[in-house]
PAZAPA-4460 file (N, C-alpha, C; in steps of 0.05 Angstrom, whole numbers, plus 32768, in hexadecimal, padded with zeros to 4 digits):
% residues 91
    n_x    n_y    n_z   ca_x   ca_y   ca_z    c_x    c_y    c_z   seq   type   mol
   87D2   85C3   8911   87ED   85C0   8908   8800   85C9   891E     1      X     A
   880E   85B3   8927   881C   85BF   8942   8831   85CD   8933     2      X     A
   8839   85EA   893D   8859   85FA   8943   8862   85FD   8951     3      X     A
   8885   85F5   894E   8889   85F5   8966   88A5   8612   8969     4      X     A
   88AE   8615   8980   88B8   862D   8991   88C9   8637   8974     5      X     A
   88D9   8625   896F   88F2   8630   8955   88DB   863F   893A     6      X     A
   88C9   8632   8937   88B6   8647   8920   88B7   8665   892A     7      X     A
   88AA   865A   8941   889E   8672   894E   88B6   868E   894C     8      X     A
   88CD   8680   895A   88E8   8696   895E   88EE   86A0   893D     9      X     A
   88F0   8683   892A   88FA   8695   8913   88E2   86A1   8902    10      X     A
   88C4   8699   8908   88B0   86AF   8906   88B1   86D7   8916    11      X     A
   88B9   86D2   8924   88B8   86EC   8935   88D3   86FC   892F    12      X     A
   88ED   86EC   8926   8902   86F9   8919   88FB   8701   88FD    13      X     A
   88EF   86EF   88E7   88E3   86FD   88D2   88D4   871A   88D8    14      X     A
   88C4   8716   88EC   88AB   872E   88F3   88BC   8748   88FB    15      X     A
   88D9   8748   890B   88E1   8751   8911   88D5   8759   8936    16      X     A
   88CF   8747   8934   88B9   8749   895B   88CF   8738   896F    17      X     A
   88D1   873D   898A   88D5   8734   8999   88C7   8722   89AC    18      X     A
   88CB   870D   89B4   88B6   8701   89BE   88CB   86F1   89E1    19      X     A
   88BE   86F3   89EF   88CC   86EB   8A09   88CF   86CA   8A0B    20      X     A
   88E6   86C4   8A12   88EB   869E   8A05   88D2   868E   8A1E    21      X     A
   88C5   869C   8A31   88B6   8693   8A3C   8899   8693   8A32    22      X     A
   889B   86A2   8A20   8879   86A5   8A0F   887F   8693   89F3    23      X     A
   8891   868C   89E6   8894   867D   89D3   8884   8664   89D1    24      X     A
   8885   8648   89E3   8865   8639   89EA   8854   8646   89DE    25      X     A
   8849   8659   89F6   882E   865F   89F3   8831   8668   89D7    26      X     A
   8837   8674   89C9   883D   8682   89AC   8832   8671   8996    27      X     A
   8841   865C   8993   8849   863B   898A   8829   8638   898C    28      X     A
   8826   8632   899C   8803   8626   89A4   87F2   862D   899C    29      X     A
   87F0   8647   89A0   87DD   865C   8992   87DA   8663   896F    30      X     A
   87FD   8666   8967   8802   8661   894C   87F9   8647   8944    31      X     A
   8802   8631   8959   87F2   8612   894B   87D3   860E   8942    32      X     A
   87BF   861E   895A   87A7   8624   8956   87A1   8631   8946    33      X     A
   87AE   8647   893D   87A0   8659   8925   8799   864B   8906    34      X     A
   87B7   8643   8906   87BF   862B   88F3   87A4   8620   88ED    35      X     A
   87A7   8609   8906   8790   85F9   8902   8769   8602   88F3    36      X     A
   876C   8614   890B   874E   862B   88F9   874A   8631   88E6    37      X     A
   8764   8638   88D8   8763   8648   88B6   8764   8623   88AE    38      X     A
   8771   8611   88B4   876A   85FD   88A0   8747   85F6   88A6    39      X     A
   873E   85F3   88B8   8723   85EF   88B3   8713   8604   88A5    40      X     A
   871A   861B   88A2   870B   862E   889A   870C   8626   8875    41      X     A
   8726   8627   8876   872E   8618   8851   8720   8605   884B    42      X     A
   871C   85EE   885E   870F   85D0   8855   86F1   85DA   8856    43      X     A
   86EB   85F0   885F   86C5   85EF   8866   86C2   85F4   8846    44      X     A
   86AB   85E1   8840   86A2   85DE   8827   867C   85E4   8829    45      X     A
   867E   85F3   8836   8663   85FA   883D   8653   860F   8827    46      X     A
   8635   8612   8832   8631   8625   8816   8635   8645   8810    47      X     A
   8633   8651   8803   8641   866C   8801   8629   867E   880A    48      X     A
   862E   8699   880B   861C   86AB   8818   8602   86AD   8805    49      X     A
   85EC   86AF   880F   85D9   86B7   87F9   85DF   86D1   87EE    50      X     A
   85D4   86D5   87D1   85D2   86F1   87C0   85C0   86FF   87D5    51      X     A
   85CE   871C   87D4   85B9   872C   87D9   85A6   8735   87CD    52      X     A
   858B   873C   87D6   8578   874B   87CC   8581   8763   87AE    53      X     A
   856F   8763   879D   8574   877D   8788   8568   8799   879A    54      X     A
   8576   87AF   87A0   8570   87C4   879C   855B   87D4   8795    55      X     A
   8546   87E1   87A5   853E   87F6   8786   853E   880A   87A1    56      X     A
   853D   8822   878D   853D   8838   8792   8517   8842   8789    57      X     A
   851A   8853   879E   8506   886D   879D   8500   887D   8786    58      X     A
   84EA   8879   8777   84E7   888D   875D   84ED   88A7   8765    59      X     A
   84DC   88BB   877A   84E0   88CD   8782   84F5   88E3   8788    60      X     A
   8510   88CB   8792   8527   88D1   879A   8535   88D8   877F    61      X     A
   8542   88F0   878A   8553   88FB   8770   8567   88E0   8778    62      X     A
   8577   88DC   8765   8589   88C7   875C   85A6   88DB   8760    63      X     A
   85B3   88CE   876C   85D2   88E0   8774   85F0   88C7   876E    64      X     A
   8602   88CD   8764   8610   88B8   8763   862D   88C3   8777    65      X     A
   8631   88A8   8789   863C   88AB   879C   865E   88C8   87A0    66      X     A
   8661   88CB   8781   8673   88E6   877E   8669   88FA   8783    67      X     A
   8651   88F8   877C   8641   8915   8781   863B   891C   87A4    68      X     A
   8632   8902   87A6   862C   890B   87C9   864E   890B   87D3    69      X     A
   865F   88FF   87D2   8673   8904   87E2   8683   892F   87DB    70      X     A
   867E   8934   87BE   8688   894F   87BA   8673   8961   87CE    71      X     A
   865E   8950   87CF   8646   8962   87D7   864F   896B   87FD    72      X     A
   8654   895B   8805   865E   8950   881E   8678   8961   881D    73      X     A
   8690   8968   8813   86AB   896B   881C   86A6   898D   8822    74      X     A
   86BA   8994   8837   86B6   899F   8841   86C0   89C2   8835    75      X     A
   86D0   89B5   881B   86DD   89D0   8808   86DB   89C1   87E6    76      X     A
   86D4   89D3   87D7   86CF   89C2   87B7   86D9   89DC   87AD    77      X     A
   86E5   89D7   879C   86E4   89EB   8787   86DF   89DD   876D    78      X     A
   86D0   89DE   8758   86D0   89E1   873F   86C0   89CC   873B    79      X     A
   86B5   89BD   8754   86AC   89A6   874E   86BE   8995   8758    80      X     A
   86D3   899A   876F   86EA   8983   876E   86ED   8987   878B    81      X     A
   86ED   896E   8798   86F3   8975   87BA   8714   8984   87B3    82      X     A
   8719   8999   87CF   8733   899B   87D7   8737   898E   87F8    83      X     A
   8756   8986   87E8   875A   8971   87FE   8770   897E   8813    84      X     A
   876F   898A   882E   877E   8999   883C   8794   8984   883A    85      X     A
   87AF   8997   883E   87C3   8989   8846   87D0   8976   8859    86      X     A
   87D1   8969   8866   87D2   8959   8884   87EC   8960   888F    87      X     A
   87E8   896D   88A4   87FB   8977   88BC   880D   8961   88BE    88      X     A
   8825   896C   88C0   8842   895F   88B9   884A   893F   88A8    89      X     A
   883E   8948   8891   8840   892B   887C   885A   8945   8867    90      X     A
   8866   8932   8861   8880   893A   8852   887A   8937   8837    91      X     A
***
């Protein structure tokens, strides 16, 4: 899908970007190409990913569900509950 320079300028005024009136072409071109890609990518009517394999787990293995290992993991818990430090200069 060709675009041309005026997309491009009132594309990059939406974005709030500046773009140099000498890169606008090349811009256009590249935006025309992208274009073009995502429509082939839409039209591919090809087949979908295979299912993955089922799972099993290890009889052996104690069974942990992923809350447990992450409390298990943090570096301060109290009560059963991660604490989460404060982050240096967030308001």
């Amino acid at each position: 899908m060709p675009v041309d320079t005026d997309t491009v300028r009132e594309m990059a005024t939406l974005a709030r970007l500046s773009i140099a009136d000498d890169r606008l072409e090349d811009m256009a071109t590249d935006m025309g190409a992208i274009l073009d890609f995502m429509g082939a990518i839409s039209a591919w009517e090809g087949a979908p990913a295979p299912a993955a394999p089922a799972t099993r787990r290890r009889a052996d293995e104690e069974q942990k569900s992923e809350g447990r290992i992450l409390v298990e993991a943090a570096s301060q818990v109290d009560a059963g509950e991660v604490i989460v430090p404060p982050i240096k200069g967030a308001s």
